[in-house]
C-alpha positions in Angstrom: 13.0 57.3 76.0 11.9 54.1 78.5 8.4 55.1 76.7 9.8 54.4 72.9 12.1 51.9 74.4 9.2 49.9 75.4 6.8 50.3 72.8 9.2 49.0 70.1 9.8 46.1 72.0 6.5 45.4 72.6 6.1 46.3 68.8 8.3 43.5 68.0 7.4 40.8 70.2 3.8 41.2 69.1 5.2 40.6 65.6 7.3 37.6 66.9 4.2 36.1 68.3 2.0 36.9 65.3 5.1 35.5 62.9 4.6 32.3 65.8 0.9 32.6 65.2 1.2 32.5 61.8 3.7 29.9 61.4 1.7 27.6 63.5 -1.8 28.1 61.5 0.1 27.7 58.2 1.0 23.9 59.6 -2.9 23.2 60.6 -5.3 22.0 57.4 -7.1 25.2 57.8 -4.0 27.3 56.8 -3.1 24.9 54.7 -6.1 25.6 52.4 -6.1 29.6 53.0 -2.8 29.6 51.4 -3.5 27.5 48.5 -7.4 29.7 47.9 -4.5 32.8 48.0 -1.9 31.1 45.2 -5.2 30.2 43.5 -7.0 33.4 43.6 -3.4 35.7 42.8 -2.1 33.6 40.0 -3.2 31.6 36.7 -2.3 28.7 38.3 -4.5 26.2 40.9 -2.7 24.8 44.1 -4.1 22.5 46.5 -2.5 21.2 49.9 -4.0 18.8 52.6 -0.5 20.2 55.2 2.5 22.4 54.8 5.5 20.7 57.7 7.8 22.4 59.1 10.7 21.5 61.7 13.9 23.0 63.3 15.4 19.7 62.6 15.3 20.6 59.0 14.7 24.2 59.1 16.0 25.1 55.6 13.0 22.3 54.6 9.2 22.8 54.0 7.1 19.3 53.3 3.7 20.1 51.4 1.2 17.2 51.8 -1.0 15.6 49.1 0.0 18.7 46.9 -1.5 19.4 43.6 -0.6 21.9 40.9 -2.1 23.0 37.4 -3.9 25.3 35.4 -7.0 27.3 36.1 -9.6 25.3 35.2 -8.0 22.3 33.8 -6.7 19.4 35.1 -3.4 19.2 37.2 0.4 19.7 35.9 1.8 18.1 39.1 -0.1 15.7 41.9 2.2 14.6 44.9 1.4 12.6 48.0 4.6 14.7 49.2 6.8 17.4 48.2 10.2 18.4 49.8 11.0 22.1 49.1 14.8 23.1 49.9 15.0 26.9 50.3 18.0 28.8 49.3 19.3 32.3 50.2 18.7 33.5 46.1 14.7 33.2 47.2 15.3 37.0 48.7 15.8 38.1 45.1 13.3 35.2 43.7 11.0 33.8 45.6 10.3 30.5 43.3 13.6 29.6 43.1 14.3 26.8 45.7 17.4 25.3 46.2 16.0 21.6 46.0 12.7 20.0 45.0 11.6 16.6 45.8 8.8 14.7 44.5 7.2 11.4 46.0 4.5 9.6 45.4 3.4 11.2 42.1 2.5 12.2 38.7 3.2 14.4 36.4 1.2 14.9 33.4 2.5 17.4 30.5 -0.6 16.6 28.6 -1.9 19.1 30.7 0.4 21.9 30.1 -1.4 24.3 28.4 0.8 25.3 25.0 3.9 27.6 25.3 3.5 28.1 28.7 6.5 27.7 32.0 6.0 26.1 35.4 6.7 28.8 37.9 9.1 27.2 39.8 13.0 26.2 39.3 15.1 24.7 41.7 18.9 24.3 41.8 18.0 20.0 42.2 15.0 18.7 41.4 14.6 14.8 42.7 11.9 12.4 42.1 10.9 9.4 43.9 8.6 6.9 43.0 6.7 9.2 40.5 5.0 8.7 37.0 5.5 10.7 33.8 2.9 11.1 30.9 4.1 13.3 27.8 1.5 11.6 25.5 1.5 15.3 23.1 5.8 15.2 22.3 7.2 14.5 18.8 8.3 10.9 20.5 5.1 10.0 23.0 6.4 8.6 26.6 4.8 7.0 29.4 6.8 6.4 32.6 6.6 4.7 36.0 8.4 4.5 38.9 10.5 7.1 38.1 13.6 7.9 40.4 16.3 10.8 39.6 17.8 13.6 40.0 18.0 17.0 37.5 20.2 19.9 38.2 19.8 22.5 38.1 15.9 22.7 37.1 15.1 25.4 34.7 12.1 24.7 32.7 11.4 26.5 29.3 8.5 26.7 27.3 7.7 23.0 25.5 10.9 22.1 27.5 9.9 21.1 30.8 13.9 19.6 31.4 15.0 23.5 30.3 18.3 24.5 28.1 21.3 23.6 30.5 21.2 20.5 33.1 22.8 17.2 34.3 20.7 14.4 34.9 20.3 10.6 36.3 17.1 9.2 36.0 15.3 5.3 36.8 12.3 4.1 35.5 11.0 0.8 36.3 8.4 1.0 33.2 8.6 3.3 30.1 6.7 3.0 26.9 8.2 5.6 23.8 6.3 5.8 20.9 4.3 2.5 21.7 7.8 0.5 22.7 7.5 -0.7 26.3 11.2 -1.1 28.2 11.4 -2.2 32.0 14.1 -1.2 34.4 15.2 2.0 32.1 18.0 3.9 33.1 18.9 7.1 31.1 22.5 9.8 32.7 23.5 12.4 30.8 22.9 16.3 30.1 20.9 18.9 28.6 23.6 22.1 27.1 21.2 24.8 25.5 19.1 22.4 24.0 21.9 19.5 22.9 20.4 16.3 24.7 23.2 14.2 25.9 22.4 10.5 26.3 26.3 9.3 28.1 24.3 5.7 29.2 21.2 4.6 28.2 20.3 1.1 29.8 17.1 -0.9 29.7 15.0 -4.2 29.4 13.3 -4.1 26.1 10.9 -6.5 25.0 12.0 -9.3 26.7 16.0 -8.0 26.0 17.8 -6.0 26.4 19.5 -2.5 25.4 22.4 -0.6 26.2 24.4 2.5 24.6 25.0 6.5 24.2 23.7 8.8 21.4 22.6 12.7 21.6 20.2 14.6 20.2 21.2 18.3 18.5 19.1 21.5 19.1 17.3 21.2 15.7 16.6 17.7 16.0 19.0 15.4 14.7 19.9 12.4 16.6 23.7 10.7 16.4 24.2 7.2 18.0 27.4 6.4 18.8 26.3 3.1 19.6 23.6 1.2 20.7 23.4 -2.6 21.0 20.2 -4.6 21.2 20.2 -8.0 22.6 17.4 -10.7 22.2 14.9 -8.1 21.4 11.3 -10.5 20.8 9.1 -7.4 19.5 5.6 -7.4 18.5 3.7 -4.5 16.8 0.6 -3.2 15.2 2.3 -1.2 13.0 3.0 -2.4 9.1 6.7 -2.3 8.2 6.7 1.1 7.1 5.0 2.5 9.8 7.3 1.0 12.3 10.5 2.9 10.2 9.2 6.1 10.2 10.1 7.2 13.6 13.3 7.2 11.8 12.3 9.6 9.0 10.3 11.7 11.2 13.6 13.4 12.6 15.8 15.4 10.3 18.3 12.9 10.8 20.1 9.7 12.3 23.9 9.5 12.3 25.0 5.7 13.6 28.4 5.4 14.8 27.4 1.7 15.3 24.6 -0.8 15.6 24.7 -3.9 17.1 21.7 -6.4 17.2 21.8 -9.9 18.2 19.3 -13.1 17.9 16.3 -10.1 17.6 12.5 -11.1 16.0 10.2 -8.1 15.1 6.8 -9.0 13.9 4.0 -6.5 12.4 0.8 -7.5 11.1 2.2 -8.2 7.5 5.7 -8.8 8.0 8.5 -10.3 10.5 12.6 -10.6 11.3 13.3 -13.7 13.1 16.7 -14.8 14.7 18.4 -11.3 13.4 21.8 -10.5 13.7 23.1 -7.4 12.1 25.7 -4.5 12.3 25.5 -1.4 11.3 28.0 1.3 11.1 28.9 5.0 10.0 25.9 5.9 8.3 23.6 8.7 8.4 19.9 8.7 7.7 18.2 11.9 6.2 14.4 10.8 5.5 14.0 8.3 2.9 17.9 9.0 1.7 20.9 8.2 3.6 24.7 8.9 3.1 28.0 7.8 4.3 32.0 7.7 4.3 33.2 4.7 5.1 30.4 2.6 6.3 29.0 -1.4 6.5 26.1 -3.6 6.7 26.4 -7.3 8.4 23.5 -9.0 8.7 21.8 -12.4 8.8 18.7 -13.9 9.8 16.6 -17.0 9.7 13.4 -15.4 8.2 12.0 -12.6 6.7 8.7 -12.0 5.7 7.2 -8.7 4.3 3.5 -9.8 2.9 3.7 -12.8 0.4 7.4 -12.5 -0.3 9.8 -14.3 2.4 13.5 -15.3 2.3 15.3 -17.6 4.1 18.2 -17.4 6.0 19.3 -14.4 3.9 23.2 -12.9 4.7 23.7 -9.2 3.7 27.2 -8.1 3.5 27.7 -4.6 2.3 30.0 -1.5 1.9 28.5 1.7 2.1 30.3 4.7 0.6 29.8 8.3 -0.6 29.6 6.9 -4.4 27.2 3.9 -3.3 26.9 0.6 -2.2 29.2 -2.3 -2.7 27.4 -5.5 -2.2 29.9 -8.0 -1.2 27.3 -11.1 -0.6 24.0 -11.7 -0.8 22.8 -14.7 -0.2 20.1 -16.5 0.5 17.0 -19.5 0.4 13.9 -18.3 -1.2 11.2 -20.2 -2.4 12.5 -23.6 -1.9 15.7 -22.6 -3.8 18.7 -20.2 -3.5 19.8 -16.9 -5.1 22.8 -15.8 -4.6 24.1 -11.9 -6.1 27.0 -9.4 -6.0 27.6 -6.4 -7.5 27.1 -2.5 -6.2 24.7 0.4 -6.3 25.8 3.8 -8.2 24.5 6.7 -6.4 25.3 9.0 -9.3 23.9 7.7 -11.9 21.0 5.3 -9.7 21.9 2.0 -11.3 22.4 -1.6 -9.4 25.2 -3.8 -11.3 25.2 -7.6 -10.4 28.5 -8.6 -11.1 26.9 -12.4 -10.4 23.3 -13.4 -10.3 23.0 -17.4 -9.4 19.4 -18.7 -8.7 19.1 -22.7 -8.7 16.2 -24.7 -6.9 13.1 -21.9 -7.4 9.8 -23.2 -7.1 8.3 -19.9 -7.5 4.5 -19.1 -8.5 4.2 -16.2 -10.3 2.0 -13.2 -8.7 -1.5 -12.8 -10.2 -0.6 -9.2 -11.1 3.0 -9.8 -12.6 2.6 -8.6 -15.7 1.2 -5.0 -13.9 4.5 -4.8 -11.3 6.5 -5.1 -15.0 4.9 -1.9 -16.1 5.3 0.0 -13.1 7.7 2.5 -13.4 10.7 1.7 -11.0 11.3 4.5 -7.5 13.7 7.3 -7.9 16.8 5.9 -6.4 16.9 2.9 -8.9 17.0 4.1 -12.3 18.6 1.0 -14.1 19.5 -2.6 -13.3 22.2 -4.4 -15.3 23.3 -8.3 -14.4 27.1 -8.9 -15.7 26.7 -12.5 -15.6 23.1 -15.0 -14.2 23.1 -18.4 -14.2 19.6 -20.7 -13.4 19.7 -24.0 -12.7 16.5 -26.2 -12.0 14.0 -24.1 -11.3 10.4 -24.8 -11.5 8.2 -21.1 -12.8 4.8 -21.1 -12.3 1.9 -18.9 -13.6 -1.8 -19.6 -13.0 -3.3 -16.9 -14.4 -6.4 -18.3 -16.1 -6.0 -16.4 -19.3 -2.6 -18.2 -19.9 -1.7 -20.3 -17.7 2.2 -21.7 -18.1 4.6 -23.7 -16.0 8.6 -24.6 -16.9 10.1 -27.4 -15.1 13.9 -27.5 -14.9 14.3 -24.2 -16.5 18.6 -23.3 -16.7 20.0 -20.8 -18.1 22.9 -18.0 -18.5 22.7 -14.3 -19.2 25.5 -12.1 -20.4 25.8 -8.1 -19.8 21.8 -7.9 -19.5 20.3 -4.5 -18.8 16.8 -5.2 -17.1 15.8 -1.8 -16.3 16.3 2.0 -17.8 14.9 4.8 -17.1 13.0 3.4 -14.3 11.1 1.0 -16.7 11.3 -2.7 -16.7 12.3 -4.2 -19.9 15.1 -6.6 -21.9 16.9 -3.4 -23.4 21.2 -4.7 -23.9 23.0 -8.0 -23.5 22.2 -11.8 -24.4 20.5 -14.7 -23.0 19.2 -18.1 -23.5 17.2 -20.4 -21.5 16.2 -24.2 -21.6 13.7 -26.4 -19.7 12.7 -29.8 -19.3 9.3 -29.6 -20.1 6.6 -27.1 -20.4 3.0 -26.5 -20.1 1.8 -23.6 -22.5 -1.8 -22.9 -22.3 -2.3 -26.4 -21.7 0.1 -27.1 -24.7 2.5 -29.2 -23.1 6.2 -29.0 -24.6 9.6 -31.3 -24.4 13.0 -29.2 -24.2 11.7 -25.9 -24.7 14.8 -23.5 -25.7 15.1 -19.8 -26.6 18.2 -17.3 -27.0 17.8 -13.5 -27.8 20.1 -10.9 -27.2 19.0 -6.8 -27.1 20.1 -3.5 -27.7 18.3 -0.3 -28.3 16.4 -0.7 -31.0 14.9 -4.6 -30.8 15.0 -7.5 -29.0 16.0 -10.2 -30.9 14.6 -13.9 -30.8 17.7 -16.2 -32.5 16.7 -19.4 -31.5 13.1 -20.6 -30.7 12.2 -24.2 -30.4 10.5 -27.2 -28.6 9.3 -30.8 -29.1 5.3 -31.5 -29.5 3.9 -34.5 -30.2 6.4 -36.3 -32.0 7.5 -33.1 -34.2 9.5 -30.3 -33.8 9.0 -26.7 -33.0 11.6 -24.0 -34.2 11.2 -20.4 -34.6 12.8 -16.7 -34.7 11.1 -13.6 -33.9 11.9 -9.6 -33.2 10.5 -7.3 -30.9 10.8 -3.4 -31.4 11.9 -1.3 -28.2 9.6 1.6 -28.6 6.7 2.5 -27.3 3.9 0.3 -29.7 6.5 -2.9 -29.6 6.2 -4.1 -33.0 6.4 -7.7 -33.1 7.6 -10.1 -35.6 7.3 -13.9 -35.6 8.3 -17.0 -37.6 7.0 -20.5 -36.5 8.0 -23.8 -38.2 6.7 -27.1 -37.2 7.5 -30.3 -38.7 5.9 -33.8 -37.8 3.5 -31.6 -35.2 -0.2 -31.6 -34.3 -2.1 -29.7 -37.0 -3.8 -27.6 -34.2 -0.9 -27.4 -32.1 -1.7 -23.4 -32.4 -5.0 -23.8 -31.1 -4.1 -23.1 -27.1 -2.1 -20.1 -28.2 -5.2 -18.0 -30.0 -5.2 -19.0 -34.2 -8.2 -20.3 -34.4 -9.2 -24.4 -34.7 -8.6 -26.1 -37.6 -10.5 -28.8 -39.3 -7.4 -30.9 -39.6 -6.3 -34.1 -37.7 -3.2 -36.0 -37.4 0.6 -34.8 -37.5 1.4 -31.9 -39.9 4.3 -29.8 -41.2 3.2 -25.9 -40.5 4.4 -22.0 -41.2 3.4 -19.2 -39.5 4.2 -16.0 -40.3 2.4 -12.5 -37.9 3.2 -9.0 -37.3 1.7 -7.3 -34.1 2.2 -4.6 -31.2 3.5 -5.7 -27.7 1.9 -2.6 -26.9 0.9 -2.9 -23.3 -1.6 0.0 -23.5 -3.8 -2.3 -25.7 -4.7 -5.7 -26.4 -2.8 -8.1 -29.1 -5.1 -9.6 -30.7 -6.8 -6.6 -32.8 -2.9 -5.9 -34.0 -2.0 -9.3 -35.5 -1.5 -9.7 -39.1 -0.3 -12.8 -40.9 -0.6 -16.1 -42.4 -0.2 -19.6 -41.9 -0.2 -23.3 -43.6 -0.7 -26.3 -42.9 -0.1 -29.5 -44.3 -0.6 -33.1 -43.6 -0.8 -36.3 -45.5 -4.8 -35.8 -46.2 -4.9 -32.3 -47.0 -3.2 -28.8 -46.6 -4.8 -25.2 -45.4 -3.6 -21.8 -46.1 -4.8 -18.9 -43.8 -4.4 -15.2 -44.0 -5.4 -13.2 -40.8 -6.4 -9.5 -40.2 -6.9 -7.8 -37.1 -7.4 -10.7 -35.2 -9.4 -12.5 -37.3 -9.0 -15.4 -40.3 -10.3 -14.0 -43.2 
């Protein structure tokens, strides 16, 4: 019995002192790299240590020295200048589940994380000090340094290296999402099976600053309960609409509220400067949006998209589940103002302007203005109908050089005028009339110019036509059909007026001088498929104190 008495003890301190043997090799650099060849050798993974520390002031704690961790054959997951690895009791049932993880010093890069694959390792706390993030690959690429913070407990899942169910506190004295760089970012909140909850989200943005809450849902969709955005100066590569689709990338955007003050954005093409606006209960679903209840404030002292640019314009709005209730639009543009009210009808697509006011334009029309007419109008505006417009003194330019015009001190009034139907451009209901102080036709140039017409399904109808040339008189009536070849139907009658007063406007030169008393009678087709002048008919005479001419026309041309 002394025998087997003493062989077990000697048994066990032989282990003891290879256990002591052991532990103290593992500490040198040589065991050190044995044990990371082993992990390297027995797993999928690559692990690479410069010291493993351990000390009985700390025993629960094991410190891994300039630690790296990937991938076979790819770059590294993980590089530390130190890791801190708390072990916990549950490591007798699962050896890679540590009660705390710290981080310092390092990187992480889930670039390199190969597709649907795990980390290894969870920890009931996972802490990072001074350490830098790259996720260049997610639906929202992030860049991050200086990242301090604590995660509990750390369960990562494939594509989700934060895992299903955690609480969280993290600092970042840099962090760039989707291109946007913030400074001294601070994010708390929770992760519960895939719900993302954002309870304070702080940062330094573009020169501002932003604070708020929101959460994100397990398929996607994002609600803000509010956010606020002060003195954001923002530059960008991006053009207008590529800035805005971050928001129709995700299913959807629900904002409580919105709240941005004194901001300027600028793209390449376009730019917001001195914006203020507020936003509330509305939900964003791609290029639609919806909402019960909701409202648009804003104002700002420019806005530019391309060649179009208003100044100080104020938005007021309404937003409901029938539409949108404009309560005041206002604002400078082109030298003059415009000012509108009315609503948008989601049911039937159609913006009524109870008021339309424009005074003060001087506004060049664009070389392709006639094309934009044609174009047929987007989905969610099928018709536009103005109640009531006034004009006062505006100044219309065109310089295209087929037919160049201009109206100086053009007023006017419009009555129940339906612009657009069926996503088409056109005069199709209601009454106007119009007036100007002079005009330039073609290089024609005209005193008082006035017309009146009013609409309805079937024809537009020219009442009153007239102007002053020369020391004569222009008046006039004409019709225009509404289908699709736009017969047209004009009578012209000048008295006391340049015999080739027509000249500019296409009828051919006449071999007359001097003042002369003319009628002119055509039929054509407005059609804008084809040119004019092949479909004009008619006939016209002229007579002055010498002599008097009679002309008949066919397509196009005098006979």
């Amino acid at each position: 019995m002394k025998f087997l008495g003493k062989f077990f003890l000697t048994l066990l301190l032989l282990i003891l002192l290879a256990l002591v043997v052991l532990y103290v090799l593992l500490q040198t650099q040589w065991g050190a790299g044995w044990f990371s060849r082993w992990v390297s050798d027995k797993t999928a993974w690559h692990l690479s240590l410069s010291k493993i520390e351990h000390g009985f002031s700390s025993p629960s704690h094991i410190i891994l020295d300039d630690f790296s961790f990937g991938h076979d054959g790819q770059p590294a997951v993980l590089v530390a200048k130190r890791v801190d690895l708390g072990l916990a009791l549950v490591q007798f049932s699962d050896p890679l589940h540590f009660n705390s993880i710290e981080i310092r010093d390092g990187e992480i890069n889930l670039a390199n994380q190969a597709p649907d694959t795990t980390l290894p390792i969870q920890a009931n706390r996972l802490q990072l000090n001074n350490v830098r993030i790259e996720n260049p690959h997610s639906a929202l690429p992030m860049t991050a340094q200086r990242v301090n913070g604590g995660l509990l407990p750390w369960k990562p899942l494939p594509n989700d290296v934060l895992g299903s169910d955690a609480q969280f506190q993290i600092s970042a004295g840099t962090l760039t999402l989707d291109g946007v760089p913030g400074n001294n970012v601070l994010l708390q909140g929770s992760i519960k099976q895939r719900r993302l909850v954002l309870s304070n989200i702080g940062a330094d943005l573009a020169r501002g600053s932003m604070t708020g809450n929101a959460e994100r849902d397990a398929q996607g969709n994002w609600k803000i309960d509010q956010l606020r955005l002060n003195d954001i100066r923002l530059q960008t590569h991006q053009s207008l609409g590529d800035f805005l689709n971050p928001l129709r990338d995700v299913p959807s955007v629900s904002i409580n509220r919105l709240d941005m003050t004194d901001a300027r954005l600028q793209g390449p093409d376009w730019a917001v400067t001195d914006l203020d606006l507020t936003l509330k209960n509305v939900t964003l679903r791609g290029d639609d949006w919806e909402s019960d209840g909701g409202s648009l404030s804003m104002n700002a002292g420019n806005f530019i998209n391309g060649g179009f640019e208003l100044n100080d314009p104020i938005v007021n709005a309404d937003l409901s589940a029938q539409g949108i209730a404009l309560t005041q639009f206002s604002s400078r543009w082109v030298n003059g103002v415009v000012r509108a009210s009315g609503n948008w009808s989601r049911s039937d697509k159609r913006l009524t302007l109870d008021e339309l006011a424009i005074a003060g334009l001087e506004y060049t029309l664009p070389q392709n203005w006639r094309e934009r007419w044609q174009q047929t109008l987007p989905d969610w505006l099928d018709s536009v109908l103005i109640t009531r417009a006034t004009a006062n003194r505006n100044l219309i330019i065109d310089i295209n050089p087929a037919f160049p015009f201009q109206m100086t001190s053009l007023d006017g009034s419009a009555d129940n005028l339906l612009l657009a139907r069926q996503h088409q451009w056109g005069i199709w209901a209601g009454k106007a009339s119009f007036n100007a102080a002079e005009a330039t036709f073609n290089r024609t140039d005209l005193r008082h110019p006035s017309i009146a017409l009013n609409a309805n399904d079937q024809q537009i109808q020219v009442t009153e036509l007239s102007a002053f040339n020369g020391s004569g008189l222009l008046e006039g009536s004409a019709t225009v059909g509404q289908d699709a070849q736009r017969p047209l139907t004009l009578n012209l009658k000048g008295q006391a007026v340049p015999a080739n007063v027509l000249g500019n406007w296409g009828w051919p030169t006449l071999q007359l001088s001097g003042n002369s008393n003319l009628q002119l009678q055509v039929k054509g087709s407005l059609n804008a498929s084809a040119p004019l002048r092949p479909s004009v008919e008619g006939t016209l005479s002229v007579t002055t104190d010498a002599q008097s001419v009679q002309q008949t026309m066919r397509g196009g041309q005098v006979q």
